[in-house]
N, C-alpha and C positions, 0 to 999 in steps of 0.2 A: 504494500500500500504506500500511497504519497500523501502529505498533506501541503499545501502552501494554506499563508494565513497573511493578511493585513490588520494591524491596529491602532487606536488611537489611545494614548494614556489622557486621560480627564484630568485626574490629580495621580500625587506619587501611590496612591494607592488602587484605585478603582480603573481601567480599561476598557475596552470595546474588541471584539476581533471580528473580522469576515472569516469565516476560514472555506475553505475546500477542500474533501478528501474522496479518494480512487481507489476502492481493493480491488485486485485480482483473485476470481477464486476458480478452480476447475470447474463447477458446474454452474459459476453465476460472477457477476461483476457488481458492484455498489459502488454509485457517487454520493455523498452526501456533502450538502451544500449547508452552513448552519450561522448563524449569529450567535456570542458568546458576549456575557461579563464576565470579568475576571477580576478577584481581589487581592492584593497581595498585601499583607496585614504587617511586615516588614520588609521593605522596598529596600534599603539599605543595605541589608546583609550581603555578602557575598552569596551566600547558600537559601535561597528567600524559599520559604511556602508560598504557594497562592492555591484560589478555591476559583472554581469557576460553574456556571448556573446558563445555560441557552437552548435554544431551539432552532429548529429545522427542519428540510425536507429530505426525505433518502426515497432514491429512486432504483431498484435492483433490477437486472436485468439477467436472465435466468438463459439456459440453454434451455428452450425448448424439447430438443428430443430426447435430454436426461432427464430433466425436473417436469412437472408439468405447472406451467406458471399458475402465479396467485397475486396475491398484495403485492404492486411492482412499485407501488408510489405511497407513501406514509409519511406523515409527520413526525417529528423525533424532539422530544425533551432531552437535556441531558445536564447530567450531573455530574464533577467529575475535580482531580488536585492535582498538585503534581510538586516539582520543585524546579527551580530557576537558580542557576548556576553560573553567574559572570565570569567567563573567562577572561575576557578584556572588556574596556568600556563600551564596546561596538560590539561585542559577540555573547552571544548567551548557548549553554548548555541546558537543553530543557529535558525531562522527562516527567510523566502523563498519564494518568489514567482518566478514562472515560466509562461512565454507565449512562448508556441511552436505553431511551424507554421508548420502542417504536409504536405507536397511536394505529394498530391496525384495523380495518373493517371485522376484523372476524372477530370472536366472542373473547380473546384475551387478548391484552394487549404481548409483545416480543420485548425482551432483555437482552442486549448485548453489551457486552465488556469491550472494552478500547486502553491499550499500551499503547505506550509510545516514545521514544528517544529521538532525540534530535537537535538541529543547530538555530538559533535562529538570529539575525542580524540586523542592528537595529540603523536608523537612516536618521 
């Protein structure tokens, strides 16, 4: 999977992100597109927590002649923390977890878990 993301910090604490992410998976594919806050409750630190709260839409696309498609377009809440790691003043070490809660037509809603490492570069 990939993700890119755009943000805006409000104050040293509170955020905005656009983000975008792309799994690849053998018998299907998922973009989810989402808007996130983010809080980070010591901005400061080298080593910072943050908590973050957004929604979205995930749109899955299935192989037809293995799966038989269903819910291909759902709304997504998600939940999720992680930790923020400055390398330099310009670069950050992020890593992530996510719980979205997929809003589907049928009679339960779907739970998916979300990891994630990676770089992110500030402008």
């Amino acid at each position: 999977m990939y993700s890119v993301y755009g943000g805006y910090r409000f104050t040293a604490n509170i955020s905005a992100e656009i983000r975008y992410t792309q799994a690849f998976g053998d018998t299907y594919n998922t973009k989810l597109g989402s808007a996130m806050l983010l809080h980070q409750p010591f901005p400061h630190w080298r080593a910072s927590p943050f908590f973050t709260l957004g929604a979205g839409n995930m749109k899955i696309f299935r192989d037809g002649v293995l799966v038989k498609p269903e819910d291909e377009n759902d709304n997504v809440v998600t939940v999720g923390g992680g930790l923020l790691f400055y390398v330099t003043h310009k670069v950050i070490a992020r890593l992530e977890y996510n719980q979205h809660t997929l809003l589907t037509t049928r009679d339960n809603n779907e739970e998916v878990e979300e990891w994630k490492a990676g770089f992110s570069v500030l402008f």
